[in-house]
Structure formats: C-alpha cells, structure tokens
DSSP file (Angstrom, degrees, kcal/mol; ACC not computed):
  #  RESIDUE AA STRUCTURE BP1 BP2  ACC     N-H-->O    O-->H-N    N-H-->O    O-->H-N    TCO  KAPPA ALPHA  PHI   PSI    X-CA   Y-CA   Z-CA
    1    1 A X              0   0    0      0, 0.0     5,-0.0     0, 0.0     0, 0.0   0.000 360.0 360.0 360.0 117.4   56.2  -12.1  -50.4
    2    2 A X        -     0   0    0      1,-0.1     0, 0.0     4,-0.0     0, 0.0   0.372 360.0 -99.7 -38.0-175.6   55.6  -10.8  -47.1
    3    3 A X  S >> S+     0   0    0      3,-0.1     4,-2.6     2,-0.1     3,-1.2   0.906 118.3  53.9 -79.7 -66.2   52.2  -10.4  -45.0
    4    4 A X  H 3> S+     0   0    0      1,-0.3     4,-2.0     2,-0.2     5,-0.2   0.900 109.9  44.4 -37.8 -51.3   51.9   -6.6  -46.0
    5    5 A X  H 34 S+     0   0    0      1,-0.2    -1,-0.3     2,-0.2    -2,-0.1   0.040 103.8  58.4-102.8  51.8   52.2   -7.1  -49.4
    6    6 A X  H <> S+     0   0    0     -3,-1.2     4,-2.2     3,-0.1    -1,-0.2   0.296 110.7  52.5-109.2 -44.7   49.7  -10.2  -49.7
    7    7 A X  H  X S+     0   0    0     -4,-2.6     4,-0.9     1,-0.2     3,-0.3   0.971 112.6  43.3 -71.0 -44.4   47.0   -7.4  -48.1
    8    8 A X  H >X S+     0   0    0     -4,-2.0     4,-2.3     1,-0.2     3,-0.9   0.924 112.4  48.8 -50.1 -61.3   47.9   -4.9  -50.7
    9    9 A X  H 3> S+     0   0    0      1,-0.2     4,-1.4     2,-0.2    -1,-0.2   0.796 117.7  46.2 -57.5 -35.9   47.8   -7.3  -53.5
   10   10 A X  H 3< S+     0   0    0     -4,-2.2     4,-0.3    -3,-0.3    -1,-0.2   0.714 108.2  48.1 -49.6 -44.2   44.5   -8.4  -52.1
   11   11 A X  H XX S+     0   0    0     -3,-0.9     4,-2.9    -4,-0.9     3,-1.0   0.858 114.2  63.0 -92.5 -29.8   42.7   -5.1  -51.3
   12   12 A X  H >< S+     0   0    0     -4,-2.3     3,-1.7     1,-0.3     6,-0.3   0.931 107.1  37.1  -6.0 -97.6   43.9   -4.4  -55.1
   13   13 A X  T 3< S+     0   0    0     -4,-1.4    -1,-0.3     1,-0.3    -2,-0.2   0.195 112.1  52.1 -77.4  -4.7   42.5   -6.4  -56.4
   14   14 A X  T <4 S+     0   0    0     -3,-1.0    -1,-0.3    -4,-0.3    -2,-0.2   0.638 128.7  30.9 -93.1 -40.1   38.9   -6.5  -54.4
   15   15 A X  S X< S+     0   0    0     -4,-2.9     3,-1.9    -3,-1.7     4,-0.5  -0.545  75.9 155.7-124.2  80.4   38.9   -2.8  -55.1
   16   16 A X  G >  S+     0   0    0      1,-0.3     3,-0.5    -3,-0.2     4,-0.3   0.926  78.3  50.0 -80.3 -30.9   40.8   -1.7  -58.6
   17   17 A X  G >  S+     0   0    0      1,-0.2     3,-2.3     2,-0.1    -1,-0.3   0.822  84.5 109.4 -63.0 -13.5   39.3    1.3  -59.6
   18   18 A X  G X> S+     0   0    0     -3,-1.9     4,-1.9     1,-0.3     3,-1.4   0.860  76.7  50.5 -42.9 -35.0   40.0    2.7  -55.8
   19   19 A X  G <4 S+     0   0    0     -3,-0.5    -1,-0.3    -4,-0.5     4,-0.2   0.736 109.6  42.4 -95.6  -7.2   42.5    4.9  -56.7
   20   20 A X  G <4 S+     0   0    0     -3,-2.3    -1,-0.3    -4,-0.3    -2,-0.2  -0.022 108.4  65.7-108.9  32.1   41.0    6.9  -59.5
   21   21 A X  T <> S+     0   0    0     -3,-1.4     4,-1.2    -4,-0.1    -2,-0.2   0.418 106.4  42.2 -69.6 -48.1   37.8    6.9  -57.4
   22   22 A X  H  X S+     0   0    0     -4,-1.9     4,-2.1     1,-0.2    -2,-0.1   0.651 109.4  54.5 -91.2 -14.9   39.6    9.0  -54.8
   23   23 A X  H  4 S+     0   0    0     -5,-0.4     4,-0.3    -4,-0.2    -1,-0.2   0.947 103.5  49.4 -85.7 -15.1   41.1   11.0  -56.8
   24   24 A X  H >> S+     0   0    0      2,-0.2     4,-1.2     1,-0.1     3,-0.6   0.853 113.0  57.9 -75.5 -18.8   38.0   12.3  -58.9
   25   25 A X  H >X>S+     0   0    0     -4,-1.2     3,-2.0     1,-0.2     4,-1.3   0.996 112.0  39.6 -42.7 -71.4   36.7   12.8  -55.0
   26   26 A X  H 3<5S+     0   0    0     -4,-2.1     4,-0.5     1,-0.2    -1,-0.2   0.655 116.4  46.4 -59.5  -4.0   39.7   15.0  -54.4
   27   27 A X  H <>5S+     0   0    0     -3,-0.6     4,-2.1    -4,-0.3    -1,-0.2   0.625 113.6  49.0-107.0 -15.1   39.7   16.8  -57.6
   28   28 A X  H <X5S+     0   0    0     -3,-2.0     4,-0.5    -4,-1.2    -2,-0.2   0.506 114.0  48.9-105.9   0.9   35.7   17.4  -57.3
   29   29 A X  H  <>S+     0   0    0     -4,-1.3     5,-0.5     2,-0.2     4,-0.5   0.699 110.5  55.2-104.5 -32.0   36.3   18.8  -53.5
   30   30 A X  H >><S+     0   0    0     -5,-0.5     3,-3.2    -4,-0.5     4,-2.8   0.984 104.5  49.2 -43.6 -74.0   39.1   21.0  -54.9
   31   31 A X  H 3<5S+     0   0    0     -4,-2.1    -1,-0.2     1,-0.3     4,-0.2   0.723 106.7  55.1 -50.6 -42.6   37.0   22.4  -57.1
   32   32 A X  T 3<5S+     0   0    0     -4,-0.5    -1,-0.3     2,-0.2     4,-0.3  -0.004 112.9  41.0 -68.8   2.6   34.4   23.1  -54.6
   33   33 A X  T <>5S+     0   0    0     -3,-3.2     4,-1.7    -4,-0.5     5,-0.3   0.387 111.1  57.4-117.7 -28.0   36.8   25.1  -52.3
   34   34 A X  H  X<S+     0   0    0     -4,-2.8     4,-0.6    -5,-0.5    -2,-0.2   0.592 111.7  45.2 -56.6  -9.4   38.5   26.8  -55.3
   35   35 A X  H  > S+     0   0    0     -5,-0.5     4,-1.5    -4,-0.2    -3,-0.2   0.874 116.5  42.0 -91.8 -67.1   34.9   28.2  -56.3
   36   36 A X  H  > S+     0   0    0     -4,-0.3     4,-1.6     1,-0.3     5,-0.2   0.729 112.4  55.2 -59.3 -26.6   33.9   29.2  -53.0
   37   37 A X  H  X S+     0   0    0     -4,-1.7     4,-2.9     1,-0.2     3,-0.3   0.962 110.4  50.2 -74.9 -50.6   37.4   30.7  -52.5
   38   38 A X  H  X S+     0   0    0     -4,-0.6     4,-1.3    -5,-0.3    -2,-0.2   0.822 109.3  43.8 -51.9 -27.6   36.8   32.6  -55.6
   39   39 A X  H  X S+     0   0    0     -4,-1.5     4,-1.4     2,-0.2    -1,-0.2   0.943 115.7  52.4 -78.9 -34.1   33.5   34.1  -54.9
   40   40 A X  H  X S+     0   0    0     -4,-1.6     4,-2.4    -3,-0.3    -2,-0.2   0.790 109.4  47.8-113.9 -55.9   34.7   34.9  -51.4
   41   41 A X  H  < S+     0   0    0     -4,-2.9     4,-0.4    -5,-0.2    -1,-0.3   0.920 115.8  45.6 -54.9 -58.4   37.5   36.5  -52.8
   42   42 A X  H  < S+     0   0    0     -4,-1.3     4,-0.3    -5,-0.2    -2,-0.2   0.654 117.9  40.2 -34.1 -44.6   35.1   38.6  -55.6
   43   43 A X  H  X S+     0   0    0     -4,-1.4     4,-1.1     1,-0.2    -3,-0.2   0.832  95.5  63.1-127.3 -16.0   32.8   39.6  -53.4
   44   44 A X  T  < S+     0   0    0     -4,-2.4     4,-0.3     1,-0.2    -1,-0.2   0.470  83.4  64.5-129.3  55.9   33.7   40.7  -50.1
   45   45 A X  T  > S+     0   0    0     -4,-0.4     4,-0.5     2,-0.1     5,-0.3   0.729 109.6  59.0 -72.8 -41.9   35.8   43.7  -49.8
   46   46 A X  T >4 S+     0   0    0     -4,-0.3     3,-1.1     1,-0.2     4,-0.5   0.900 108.3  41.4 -66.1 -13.1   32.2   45.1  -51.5
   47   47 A X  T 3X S+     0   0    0     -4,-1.1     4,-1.6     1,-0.3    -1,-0.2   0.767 110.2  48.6-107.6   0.5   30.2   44.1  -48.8
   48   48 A X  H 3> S+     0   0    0     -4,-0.3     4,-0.8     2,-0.2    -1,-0.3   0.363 117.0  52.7 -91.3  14.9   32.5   45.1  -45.9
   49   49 A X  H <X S+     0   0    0     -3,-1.1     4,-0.7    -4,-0.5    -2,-0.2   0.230 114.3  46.1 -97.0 -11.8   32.3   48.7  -48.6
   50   50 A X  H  > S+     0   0    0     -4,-0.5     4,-4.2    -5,-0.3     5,-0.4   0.904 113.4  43.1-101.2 -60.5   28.6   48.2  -48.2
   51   51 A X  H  X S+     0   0    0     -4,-1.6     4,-1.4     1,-0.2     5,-0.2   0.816 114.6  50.8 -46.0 -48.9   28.5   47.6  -44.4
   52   52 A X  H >X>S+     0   0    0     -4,-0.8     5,-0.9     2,-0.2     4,-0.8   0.965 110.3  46.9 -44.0 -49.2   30.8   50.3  -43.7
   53   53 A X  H ><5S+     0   0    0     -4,-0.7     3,-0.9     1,-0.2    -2,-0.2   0.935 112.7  49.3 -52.6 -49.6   28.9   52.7  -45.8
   54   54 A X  H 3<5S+     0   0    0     -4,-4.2    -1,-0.2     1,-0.2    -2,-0.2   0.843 110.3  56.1 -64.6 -23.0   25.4   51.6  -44.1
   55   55 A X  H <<5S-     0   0    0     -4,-1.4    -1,-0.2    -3,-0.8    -2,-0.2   0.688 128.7 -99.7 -82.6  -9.2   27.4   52.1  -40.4
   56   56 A X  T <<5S+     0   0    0     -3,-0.9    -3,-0.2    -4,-0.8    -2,-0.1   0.336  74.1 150.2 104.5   0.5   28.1   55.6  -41.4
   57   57 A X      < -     0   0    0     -5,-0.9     2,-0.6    -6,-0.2    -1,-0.2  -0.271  50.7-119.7 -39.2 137.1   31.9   55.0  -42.6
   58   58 A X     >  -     0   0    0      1,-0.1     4,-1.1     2,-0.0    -1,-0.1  -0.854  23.4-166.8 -89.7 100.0   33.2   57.2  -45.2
   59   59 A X  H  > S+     0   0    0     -2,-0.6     4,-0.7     1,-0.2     3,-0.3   0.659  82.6  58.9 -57.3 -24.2   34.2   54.9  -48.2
   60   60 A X  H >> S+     0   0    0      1,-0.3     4,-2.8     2,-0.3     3,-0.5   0.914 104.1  52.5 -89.4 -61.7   36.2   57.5  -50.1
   61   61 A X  H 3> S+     0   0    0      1,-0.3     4,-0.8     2,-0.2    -1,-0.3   0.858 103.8  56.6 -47.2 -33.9   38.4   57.8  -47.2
   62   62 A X  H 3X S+     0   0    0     -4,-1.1     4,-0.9    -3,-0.3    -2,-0.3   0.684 108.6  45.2-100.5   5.8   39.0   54.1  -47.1
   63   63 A X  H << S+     0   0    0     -4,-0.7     4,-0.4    -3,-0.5    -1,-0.2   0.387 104.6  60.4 -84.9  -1.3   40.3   53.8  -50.6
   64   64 A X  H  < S+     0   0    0     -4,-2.8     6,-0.2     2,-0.1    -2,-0.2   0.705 105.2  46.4 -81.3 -16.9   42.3   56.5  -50.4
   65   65 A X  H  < S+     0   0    0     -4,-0.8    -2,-0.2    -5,-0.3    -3,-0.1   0.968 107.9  58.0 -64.7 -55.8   44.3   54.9  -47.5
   66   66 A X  S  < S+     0   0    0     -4,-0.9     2,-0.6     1,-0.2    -2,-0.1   0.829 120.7  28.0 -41.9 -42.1   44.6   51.5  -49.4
   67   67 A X  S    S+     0   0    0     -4,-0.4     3,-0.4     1,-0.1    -1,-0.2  -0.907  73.7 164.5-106.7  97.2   46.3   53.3  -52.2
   68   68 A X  S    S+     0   0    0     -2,-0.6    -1,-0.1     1,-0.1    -2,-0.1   0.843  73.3  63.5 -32.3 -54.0   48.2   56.5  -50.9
   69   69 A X  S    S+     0   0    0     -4,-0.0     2,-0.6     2,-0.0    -1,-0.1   0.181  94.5  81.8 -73.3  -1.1   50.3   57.2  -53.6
   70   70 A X              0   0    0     -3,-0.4    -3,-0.1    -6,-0.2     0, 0.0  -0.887 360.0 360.0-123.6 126.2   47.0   57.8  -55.8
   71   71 A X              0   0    0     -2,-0.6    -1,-0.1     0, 0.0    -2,-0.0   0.688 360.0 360.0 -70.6 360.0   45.0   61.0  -56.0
C-alpha cells in the first residue's frame, strides 16, 4: 500500500460518516437555491408588471407583445 492510500484509509476512518455528512449539506443547499429559484421564478414578471404599471407603462400592451399570435 502506498503513502496516498495509508492517508485515505486513515482520514476514513478518523471521520466515517464524512461522506454522508456532505452530502446531506449539498442536498440541504440544493434545496435552498431550488426554493429561492422558485419563488424568484413565481414572482417576478408580476412585480416588474407592477413597477411598470406604477412608472406609467401600459401593461396591456406588454402582453400583447409577449404573445402576438393572441387577441
């Protein structure tokens, strides 16, 4: 056995849960940018429809670009 795998077999074994430690880390920061990406996603095309409206933008006009093909 090499030098490299003496340290592996070593930090193994000092830490054995490590690797399903980091993964409920990664799985629990996933979920926390999948949330945010979903609200983010949800909520603002209304509030740049809200901000236009309040800046004097006509809303009607800019869903009727988005879609064309639609009266």
């Amino acid at each position: 056995m090499n030098n490299f795998q003496q340290l592996e077999e070593k930090k193994m074994n000092e830490y054995p849960n490590s690797t399903k430690d980091v993964k409920k880390r990664v799985d629990k920061t996933m979920d926390i940018y999948r949330f945010v990406g979903n609200i983010f996603d949800l909520y603002f095309p209304k509030i740049v429809g809200y901000v236009t409206t309040m800046l004097g933008g006509d809303s009607k006009t800019a869903k009727s670009s988005r879609y064309p093909n639609r009266p």
